[in-house]
C-alpha positions in Angstrom: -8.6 -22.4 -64.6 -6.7 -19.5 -65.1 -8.8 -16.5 -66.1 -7.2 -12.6 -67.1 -9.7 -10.0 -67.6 -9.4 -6.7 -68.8 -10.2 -2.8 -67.5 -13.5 -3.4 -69.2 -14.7 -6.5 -67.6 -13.4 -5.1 -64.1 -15.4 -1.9 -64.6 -18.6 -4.2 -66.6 -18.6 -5.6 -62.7 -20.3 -9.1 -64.3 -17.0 -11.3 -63.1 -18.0 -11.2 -59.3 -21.5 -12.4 -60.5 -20.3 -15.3 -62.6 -18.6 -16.5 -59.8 -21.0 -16.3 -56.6 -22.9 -18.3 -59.4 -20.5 -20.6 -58.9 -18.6 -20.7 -62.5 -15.2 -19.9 -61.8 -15.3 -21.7 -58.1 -11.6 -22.3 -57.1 -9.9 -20.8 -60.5 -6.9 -18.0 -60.5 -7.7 -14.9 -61.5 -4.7 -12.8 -62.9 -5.2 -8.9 -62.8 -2.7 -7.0 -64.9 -1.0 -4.2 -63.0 -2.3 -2.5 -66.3 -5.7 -2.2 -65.1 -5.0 -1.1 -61.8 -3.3 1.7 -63.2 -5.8 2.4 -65.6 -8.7 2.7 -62.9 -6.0 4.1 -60.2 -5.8 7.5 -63.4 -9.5 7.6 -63.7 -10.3 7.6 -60.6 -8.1 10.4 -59.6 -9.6 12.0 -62.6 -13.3 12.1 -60.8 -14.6 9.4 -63.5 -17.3 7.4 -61.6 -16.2 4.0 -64.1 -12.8 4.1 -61.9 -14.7 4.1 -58.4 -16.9 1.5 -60.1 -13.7 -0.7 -61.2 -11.9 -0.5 -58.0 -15.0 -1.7 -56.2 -14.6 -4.5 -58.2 -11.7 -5.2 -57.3 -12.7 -5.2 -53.5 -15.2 -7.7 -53.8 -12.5 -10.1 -55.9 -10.3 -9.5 -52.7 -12.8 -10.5 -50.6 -13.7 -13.9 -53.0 -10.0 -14.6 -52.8 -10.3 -13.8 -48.3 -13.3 -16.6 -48.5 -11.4 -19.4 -50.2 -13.5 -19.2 -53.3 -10.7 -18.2 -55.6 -7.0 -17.1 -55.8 -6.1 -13.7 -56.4 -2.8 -12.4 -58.2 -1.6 -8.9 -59.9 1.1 -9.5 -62.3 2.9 -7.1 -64.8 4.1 -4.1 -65.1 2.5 -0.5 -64.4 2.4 1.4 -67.8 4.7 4.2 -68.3 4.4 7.7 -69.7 4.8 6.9 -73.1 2.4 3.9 -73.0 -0.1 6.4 -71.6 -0.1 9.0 -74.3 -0.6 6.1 -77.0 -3.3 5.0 -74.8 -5.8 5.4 -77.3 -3.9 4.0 -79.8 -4.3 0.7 -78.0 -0.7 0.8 -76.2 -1.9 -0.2 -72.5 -4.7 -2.7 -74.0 -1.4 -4.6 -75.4 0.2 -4.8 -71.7 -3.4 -6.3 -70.2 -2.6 -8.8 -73.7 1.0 -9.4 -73.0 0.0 -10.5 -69.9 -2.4 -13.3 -70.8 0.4 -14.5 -73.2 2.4 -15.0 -70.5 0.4 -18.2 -69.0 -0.7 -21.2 -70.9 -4.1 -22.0 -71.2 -5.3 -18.8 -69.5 -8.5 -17.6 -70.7 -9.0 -13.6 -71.5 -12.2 -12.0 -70.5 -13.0 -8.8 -72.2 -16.4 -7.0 -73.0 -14.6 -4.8 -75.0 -15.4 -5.9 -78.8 -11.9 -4.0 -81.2 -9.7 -5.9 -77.5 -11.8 -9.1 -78.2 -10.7 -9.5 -81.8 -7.4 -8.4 -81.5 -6.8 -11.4 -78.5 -7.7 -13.9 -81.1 -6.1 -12.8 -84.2 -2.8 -12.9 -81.3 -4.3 -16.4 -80.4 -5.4 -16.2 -76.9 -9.0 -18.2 -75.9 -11.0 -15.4 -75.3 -14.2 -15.1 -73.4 -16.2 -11.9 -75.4 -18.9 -11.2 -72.8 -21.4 -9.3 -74.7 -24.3 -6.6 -73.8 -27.1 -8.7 -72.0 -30.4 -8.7 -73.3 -33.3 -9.6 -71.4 -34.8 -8.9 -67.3 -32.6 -7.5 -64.9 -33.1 -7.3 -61.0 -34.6 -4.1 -60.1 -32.3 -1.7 -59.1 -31.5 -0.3 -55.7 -32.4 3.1 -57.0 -35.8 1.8 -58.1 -37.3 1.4 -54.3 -37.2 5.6 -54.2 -39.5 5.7 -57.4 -43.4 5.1 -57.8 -45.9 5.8 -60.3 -45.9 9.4 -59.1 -42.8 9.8 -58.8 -40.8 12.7 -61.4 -37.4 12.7 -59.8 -35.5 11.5 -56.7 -32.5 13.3 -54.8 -29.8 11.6 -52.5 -27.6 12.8 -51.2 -24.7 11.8 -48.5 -25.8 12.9 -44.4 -29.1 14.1 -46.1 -32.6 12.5 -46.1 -33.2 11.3 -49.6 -36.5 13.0 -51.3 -38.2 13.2 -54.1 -40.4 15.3 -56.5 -43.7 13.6 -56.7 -47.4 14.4 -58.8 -46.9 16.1 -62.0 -45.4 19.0 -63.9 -48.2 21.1 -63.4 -48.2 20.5 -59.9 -46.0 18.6 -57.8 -44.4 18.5 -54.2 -40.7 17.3 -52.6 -41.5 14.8 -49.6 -39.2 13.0 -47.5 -38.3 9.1 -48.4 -37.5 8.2 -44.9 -36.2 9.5 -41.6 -32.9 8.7 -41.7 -30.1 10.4 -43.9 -28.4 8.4 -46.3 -24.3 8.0 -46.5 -21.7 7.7 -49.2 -21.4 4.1 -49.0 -24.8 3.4 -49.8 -24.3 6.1 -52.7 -21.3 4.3 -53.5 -22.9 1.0 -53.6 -25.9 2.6 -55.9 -22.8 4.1 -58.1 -21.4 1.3 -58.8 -24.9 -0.6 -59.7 -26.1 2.0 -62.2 -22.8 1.6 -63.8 -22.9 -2.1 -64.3 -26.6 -1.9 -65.5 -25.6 0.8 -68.0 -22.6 -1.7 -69.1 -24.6 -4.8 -69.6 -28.0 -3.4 -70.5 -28.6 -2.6 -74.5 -30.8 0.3 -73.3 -27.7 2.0 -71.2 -25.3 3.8 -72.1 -22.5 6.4 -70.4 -24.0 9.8 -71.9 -20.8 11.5 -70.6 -18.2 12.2 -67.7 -16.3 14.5 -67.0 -14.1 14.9 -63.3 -16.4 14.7 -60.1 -19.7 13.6 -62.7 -21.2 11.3 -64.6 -24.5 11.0 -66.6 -26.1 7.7 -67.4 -29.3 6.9 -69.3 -30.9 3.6 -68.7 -33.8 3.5 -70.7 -36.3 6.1 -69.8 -34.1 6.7 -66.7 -31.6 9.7 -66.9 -29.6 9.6 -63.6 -27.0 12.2 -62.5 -24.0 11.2 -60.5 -22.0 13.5 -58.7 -19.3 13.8 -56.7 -16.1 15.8 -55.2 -14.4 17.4 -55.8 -17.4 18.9 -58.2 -19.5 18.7 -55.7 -19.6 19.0 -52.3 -20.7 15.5 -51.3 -21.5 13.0 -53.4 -24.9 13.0 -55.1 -27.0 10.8 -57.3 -30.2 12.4 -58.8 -32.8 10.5 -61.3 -35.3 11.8 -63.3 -38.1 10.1 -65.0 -40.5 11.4 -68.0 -43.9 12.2 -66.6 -46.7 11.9 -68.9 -49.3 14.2 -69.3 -52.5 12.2 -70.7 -54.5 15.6 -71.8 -51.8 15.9 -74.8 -53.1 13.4 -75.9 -56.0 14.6 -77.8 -55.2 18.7 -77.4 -51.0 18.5 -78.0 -50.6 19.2 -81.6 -53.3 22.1 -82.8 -54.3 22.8 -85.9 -52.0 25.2 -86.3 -49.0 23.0 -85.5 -50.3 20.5 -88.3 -50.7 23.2 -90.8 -46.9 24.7 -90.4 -45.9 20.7 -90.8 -47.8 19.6 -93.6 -46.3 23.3 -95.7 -42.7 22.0 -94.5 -42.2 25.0 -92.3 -38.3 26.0 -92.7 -37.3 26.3 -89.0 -39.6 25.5 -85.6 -38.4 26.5 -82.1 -39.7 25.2 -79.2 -39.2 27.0 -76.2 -40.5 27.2 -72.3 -38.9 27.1 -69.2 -37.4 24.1 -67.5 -40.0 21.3 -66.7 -42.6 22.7 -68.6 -43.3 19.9 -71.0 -41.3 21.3 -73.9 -39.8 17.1 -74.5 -43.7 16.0 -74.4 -44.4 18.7 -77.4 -40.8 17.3 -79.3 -42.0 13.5 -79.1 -45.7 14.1 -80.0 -44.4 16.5 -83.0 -41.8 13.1 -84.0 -44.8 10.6 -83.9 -47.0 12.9 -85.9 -44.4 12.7 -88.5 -43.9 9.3 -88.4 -47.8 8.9 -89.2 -47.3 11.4 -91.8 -44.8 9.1 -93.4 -41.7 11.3 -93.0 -38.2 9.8 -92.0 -37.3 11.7 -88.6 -33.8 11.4 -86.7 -33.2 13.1 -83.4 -30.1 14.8 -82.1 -29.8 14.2 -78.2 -27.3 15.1 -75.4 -27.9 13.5 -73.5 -30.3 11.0 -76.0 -33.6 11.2 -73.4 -36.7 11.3 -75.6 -38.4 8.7 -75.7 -39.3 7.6 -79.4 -40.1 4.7 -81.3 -37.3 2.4 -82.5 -37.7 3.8 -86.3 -36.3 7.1 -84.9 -32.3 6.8 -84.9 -31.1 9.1 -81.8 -27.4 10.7 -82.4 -25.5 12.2 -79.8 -22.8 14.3 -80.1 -20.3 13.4 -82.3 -16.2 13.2 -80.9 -18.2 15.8 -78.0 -19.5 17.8 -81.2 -23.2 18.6 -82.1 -21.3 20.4 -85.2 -20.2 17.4 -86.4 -23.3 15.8 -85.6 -25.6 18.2 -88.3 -22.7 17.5 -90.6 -23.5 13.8 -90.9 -27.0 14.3 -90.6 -27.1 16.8 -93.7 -25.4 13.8 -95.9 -28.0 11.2 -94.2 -30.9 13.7 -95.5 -33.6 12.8 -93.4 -37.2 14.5 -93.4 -37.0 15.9 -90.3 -34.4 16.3 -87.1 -35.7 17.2 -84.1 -32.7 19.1 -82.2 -33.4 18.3 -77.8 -32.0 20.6 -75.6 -29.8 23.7 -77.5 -27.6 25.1 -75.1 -24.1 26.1 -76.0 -23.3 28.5 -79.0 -21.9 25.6 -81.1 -25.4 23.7 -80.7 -27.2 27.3 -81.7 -24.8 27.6 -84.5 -25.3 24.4 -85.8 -29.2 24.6 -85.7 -28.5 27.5 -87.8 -25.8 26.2 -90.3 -28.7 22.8 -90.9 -31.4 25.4 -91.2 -29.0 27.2 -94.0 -28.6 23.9 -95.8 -32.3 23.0 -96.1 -32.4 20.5 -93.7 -35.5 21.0 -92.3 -35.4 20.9 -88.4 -37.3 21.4 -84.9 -35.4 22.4 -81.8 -35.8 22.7 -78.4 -34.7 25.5 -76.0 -34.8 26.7 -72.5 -36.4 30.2 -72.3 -39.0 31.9 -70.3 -40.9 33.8 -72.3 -41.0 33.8 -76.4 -38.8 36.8 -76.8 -36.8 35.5 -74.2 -35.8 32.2 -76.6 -35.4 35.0 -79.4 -32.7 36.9 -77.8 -31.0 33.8 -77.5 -30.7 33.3 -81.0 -29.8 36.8 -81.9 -26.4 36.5 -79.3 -25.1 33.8 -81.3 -26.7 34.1 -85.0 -26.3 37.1 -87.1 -29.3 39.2 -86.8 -30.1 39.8 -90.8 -30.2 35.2 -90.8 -32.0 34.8 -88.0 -35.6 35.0 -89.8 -34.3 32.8 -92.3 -33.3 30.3 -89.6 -36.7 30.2 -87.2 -40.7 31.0 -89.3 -42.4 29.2 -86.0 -42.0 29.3 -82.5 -43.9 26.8 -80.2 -44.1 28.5 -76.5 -44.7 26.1 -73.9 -45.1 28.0 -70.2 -45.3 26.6 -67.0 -48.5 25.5 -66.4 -48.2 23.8 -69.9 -50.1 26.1 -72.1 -49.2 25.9 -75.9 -48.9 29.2 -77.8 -48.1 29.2 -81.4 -46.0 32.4 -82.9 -45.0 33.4 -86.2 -42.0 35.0 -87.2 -41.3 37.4 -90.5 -39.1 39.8 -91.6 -40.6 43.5 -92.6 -39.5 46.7 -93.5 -41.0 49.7 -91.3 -41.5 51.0 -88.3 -41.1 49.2 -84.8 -44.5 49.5 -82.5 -44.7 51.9 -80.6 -41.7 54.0 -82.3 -44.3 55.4 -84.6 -42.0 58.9 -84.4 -38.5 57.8 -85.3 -38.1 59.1 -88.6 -37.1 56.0 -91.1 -38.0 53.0 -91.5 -35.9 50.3 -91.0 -35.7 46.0 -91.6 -37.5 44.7 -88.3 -38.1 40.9 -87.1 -41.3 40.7 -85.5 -42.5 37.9 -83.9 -46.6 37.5 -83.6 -49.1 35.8 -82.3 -50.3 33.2 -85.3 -53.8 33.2 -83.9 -54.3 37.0 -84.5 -51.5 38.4 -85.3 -51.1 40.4 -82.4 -47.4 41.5 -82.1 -45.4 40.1 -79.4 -41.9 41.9 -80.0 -40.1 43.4 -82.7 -36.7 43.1 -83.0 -34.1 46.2 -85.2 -31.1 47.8 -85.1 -30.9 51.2 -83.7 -27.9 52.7 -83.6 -25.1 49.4 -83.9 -27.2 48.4 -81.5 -29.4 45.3 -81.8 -32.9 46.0 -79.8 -35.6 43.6 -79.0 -38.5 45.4 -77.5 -41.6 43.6 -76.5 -45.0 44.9 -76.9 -47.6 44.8 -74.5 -50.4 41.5 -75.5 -53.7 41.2 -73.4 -54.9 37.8 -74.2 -57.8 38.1 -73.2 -59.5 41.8 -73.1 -61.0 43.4 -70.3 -64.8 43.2 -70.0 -66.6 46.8 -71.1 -67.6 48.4 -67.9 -71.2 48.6 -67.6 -72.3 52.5 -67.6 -74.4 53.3 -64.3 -78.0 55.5 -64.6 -77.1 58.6 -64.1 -79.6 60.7 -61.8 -82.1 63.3 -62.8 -80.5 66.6 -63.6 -82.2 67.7 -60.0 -80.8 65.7 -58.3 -77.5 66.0 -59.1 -77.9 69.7 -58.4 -79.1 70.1 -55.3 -77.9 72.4 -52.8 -75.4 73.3 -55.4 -75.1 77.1 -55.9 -75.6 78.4 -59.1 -72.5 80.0 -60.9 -74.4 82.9 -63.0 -72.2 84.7 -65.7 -73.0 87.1 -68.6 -72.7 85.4 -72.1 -72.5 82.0 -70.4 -75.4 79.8 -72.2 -77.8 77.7 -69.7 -75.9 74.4 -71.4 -72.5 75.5 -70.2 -74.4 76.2 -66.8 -75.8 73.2 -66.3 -72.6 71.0 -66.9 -70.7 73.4 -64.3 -73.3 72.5 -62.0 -72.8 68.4 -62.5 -69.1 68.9 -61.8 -69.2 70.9 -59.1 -72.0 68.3 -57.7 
């Protein structure tokens, strides 16, 4: 049997399997020059799905070293031109052309638009879809336990890992000996085939020297030079925190969701629980019988299957809200702002009605204020956020409020007009937290100092008998100076 696959089987890794299961014992396998080419660019490029491909490769070399098959690479190397019409399907055809080329070869391909195109050109193709059901564990997997947030390897360094919980955790050592880039290399190349095959997996994004991967709950990091200076695969895993459970979502939270608050923010500082809050807010909607999308990147929260996730669309959360405002769902919850384009585009869907929650990184409420106001005109920004959710680090939940007023900011009591303010308060007692104006072009956000919890009265002590207090002291005698006046001198000076 003569079998060609394409760039997508090579990098999907599942060839090698099928035969050391003994499938394709003794056939030909044909490998267009086309697909070496195509993982030769993007592997230069720093794309971890080239390393992964060219591994590949290997291990079909070393099939065809043990007698169990026959190796060729046939074709031609694309040129320039086929490579800037390589999205419009130009080096696909070469991989094609060369399955045409041998009778009764069989194409593989796991690519579905390459698939359909072979048979409309009549080749017998072999359309190896997305598995579904148990895998292996991975190699990865041996690093984790069930108290395990996140594990870090890296090449000539002993691999450790953050274990406990958010609140409080600790980095320990996995073992004594540092790892190498092989084994990393190895562990690469098996994330990428798991995110290939499994339904649950999926390339978030990669860009030269990294690549991000999500296999189910699993968001794992890979890095490598020239981005970094070794190569590095980090993991993280959502931790839950079992006391949300019951004390989570207030009463204040359900209040601002049942009156279909026009803009929430949740903020906190990295690792503080602020995904925990986002997912507990989503299945509180879903009792409530809303509709609820998310909009992820990467897609991490982990939600039921009614909740459609989006990612960035064409590498644009702009585009994203765009769809999403035709869609018209109840709620979006909006994971991770960062850039100015994901701020602007919280703002635009705010604009249009769609009513939405986001999440930011901040450390302190004004903190995930100010980063609003560089990137959303000031005079829109109450119109774009009424609630802010602060989350700090030892997982305390604060609930503000947020208005527009016309006055006087706190303590600038002696300025001498009033002017538009956005103040942002506490929504249990409306105790102000900052207030935010312009003062001279300038846009100032000035905090105000908020006790939560106020010092205890002092208790007063008994004072001594007037006596006392006076002995030994010498009497200060004046003319017109009344005995009152007398006595008090007396209890200072004593």
């Amino acid at each position: 049997m003569i079998l060609v696959p394409d760039t997508s089987v090579v990098i999907d890794g599942r060839i090698t399997s099928m035969i050391r299961e003994g499938e394709y014992n003794g056939s030909t396998i044909i490998i267009p020059e086309a697909v070496v080419a195509e993982l030769e660019s993007q592997a230069n490029q720093g794309r971890e799905i080239g390393f992964s491909g060219l591994i590949e490769l290997q291990r079909l070399s070393d099939l065809a070293h043990e007698g169990i098959i026959k190796l060729q690479y046939v074709g031609k190397r694309p040129s320039l031109e086929h490579v800037k019409m390589a999205s419009g399907g130009e080096i696909d055809a070469l991989i094609r052309s060369v399955a045409l080329e041998y009778e009764g070869a069989q194409f593989i391909t796991s690519d579905i638009v390459q698939a359909e195109v072979a048979k409309a050109k009549g080749l017998d193709v072999l359309y190896l879809k997305p598995q579904i059901g148990d895998f292996s564990p991975l190699s990865l997997d041996q690093f984790f336990d069930e108290t395990t947030i996140s594990v870090h390897l890296k090449e000539r360094v002993k691999p450790t890992a953050r274990k406990g919980t958010i609140e409080k955790s600790e980095i320990v050592f996995l073992r004594d000996s540092p790892l190498s880039e092989y084994e990393l290399r190895q562990m690469a190349q098996e994330i990428l085939e798991r995110a290939k095959r499994d339904p649950d997996g999926f390339i978030e994004f990669e860009r030269k020297g990294v690549t991000v991967v999500q296999i189910g709950s699993m968001r794992i990091a890979i890095a490598r030079r020239p981005f970094s200076d070794g190569m590095e695969i980090t993991a993280f895993r959502p931790v839950l925190r079992k006391q949300y459970d019951s004390s989570l979502l207030s009463a204040e939270i359900k209040t601002r969701l049942a009156q279909k608050s026009s803009g929430i923010l949740i903020a906190g500082p990295p690792g503080s629980g602020k995904t925990t809050v986002a997912q507990s807010i989503t299945s509180y909607l879903l009792m409530s019988g809303h509709r609820v999308c998310t909009m992820e990147n990467p897609r991490d929260l982990q939600v039921p299957d009614s909740v459609t996730q989006f990612s960035a669309l064409e590498g644009s959360m702009k585009k994203t809200g765009e769809v999403l405002t035709l869609i018209r769902p109840d709620y979006v919850i909006f994971d991770e702002i960062r850039g100015d384009e994901d701020f602007q585009a919280y703002a635009d869907m705010r604009l249009s009605g769609v009513r939405i929650i986001g999440v930011v990184h901040s450390q302190t409420p004004c903190d995930a204020l100010q980063r609003f106001l560089n990137r959303v005109d000031f005079s829109t920004v109450a119109n774009v956020i009424d609630t802010l959710i602060f989350v700090d680090e030892k997982a305390k939940i604060s609930v503000y409020e947020m208005g527009l007023i016309v006055g006087k900011p706190t303590g600038m009591q002696d300025i001498p007009n009033s002017c538009p303010i956005i103040r942002l308060s506490r929504a249990i007692d409306s105790a102000t937290m900052c207030d935010v104006f312009s003062y001279q072009g300038r846009v100032i956000v000035l905090p105000s100092e908020i006790h939560e919890i106020p010092p205890a009265p002092q208790q007063k002590k008994e004072q001594p008998s007037v006596p006392e207090m006076t002995k030994d002291v010498p009497e200060k005698k004046e003319e017109g100076v009344k005995e009152e006046e007398n006595l008090a001198w007396k209890i200072a000076a004593r």
